[in-house]
Short mmCIF file of the C-alpha atoms (twelve columns), coordinates in Angstrom:
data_MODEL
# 
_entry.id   MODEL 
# 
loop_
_atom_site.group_PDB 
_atom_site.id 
_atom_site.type_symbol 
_atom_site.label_atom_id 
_atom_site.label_alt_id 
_atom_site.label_comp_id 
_atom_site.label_asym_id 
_atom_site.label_seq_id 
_atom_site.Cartn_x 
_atom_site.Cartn_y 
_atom_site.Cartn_z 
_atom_site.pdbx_PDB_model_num 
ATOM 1  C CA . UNK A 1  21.457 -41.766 7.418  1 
ATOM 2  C CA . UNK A 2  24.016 -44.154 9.098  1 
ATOM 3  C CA . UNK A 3  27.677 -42.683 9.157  1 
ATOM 4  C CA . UNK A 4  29.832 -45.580 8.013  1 
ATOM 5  C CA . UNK A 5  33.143 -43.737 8.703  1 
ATOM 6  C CA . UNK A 6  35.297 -42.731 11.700 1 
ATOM 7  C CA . UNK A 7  36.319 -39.207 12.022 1 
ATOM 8  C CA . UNK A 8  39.793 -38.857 12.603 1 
ATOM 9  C CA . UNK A 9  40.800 -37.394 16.444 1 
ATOM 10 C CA . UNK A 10 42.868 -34.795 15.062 1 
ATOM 11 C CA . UNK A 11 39.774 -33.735 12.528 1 
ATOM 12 C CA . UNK A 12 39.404 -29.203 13.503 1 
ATOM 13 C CA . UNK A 13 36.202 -29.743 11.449 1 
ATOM 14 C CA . UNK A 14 34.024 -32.733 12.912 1 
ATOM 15 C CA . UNK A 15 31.136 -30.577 12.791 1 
ATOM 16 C CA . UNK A 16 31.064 -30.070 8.980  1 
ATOM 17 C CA . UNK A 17 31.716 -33.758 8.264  1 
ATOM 18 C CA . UNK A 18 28.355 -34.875 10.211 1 
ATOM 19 C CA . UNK A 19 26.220 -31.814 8.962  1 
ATOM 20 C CA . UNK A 20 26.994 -33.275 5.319  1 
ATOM 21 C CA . UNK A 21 27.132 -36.898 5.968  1 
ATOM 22 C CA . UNK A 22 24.980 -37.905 2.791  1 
ATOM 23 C CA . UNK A 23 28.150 -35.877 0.559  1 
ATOM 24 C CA . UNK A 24 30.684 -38.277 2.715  1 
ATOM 25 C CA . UNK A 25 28.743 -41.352 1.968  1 
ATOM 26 C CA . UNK A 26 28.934 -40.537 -1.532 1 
ATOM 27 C CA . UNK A 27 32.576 -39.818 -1.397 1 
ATOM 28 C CA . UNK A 28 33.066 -43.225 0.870  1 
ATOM 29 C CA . UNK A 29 31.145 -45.319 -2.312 1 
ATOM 30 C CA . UNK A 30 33.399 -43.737 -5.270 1 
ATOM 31 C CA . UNK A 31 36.332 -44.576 -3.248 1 
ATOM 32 C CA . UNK A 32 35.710 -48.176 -2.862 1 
ATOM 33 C CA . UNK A 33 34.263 -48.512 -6.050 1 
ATOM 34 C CA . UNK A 34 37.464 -47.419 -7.423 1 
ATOM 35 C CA . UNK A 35 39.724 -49.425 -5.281 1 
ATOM 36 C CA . UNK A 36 37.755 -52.900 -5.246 1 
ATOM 37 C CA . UNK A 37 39.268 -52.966 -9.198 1 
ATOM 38 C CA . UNK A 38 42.550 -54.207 -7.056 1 
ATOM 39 C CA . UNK A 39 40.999 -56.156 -4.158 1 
ATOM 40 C CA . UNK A 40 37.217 -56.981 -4.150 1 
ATOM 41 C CA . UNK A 41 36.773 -57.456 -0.469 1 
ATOM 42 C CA . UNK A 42 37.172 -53.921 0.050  1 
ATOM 43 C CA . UNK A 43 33.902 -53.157 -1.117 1 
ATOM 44 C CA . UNK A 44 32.226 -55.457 1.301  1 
ATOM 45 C CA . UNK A 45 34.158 -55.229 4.438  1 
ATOM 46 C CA . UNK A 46 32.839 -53.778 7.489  1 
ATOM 47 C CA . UNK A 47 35.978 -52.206 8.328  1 
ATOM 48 C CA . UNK A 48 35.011 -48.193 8.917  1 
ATOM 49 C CA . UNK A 49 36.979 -46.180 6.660  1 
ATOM 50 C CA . UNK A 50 38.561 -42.734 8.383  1 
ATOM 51 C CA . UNK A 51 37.566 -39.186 7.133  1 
ATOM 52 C CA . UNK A 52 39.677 -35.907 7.629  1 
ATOM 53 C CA . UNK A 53 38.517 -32.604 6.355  1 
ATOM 54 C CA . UNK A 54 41.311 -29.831 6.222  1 
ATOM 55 C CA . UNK A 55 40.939 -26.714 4.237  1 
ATOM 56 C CA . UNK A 56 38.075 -28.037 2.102  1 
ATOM 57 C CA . UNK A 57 39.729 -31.406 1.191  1 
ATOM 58 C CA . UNK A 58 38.159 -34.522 2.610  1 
ATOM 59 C CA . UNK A 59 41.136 -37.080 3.087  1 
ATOM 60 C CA . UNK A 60 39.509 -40.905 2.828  1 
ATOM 61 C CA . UNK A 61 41.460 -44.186 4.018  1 
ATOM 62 C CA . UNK A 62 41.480 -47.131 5.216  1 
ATOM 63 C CA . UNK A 63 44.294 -49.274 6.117  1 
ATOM 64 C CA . UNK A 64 42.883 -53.161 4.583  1 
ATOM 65 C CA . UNK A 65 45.138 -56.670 4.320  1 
ATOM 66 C CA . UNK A 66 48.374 -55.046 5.186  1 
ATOM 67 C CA . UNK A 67 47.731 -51.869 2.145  1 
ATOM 68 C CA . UNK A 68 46.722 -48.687 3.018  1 
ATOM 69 C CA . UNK A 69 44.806 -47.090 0.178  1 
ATOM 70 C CA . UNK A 70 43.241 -43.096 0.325  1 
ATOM 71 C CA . UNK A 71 41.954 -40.490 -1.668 1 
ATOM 72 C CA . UNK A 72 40.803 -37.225 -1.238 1 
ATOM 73 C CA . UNK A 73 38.206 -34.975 -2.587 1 
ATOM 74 C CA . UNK A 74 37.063 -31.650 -2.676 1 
ATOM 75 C CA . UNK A 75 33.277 -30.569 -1.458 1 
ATOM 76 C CA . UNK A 76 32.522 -28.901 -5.112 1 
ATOM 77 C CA . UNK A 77 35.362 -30.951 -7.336 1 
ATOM 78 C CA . UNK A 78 35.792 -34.824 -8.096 1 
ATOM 79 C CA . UNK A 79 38.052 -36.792 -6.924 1 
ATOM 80 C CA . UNK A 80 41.782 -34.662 -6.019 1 
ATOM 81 C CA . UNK A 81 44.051 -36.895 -5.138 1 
ATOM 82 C CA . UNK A 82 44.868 -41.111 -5.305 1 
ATOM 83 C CA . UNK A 83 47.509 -42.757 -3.073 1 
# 
């Protein structure tokens, strides 16, 4: 499966992001599902989004058009956190 995100240089937990890379995916399509409600070229850009994983939360964003826009999400819950 192609990995569509960057992993963030500080990420302790690189290794757990590429062994579930189908679960990040996922994650990556919710989140810009949800945000291309405010700016529809979001969901077709090429720009990589960037993926941190700390104590069981992955943290998604992607700076876009001078707006940053994340979420994060936990590995067995739905979506945590919007900011």
């Amino acid at each position: 499966m192609a990995k569509n995100f960057i992993i963030v240089n500080d990420c302790p937990n690189s290794e757990i992001i590429l062994n579930n890379v189908e679960k990040i995916n996922e994650f990556i399509n919710r989140f810009k599902q949800f945000y291309s409600r405010f700016d529809k070229r979001l969901l077709t850009t090429k720009k990589k989004v960037n993926v941190n994983l700390k104590n069981g939360i992955v943290n998604i964003s992607i700076d876009f058009n001078k707006k940053h826009y994340g979420q994060c999400y936990g590995f067995n819950k739905e979506l945590i956190y919007t900011y």
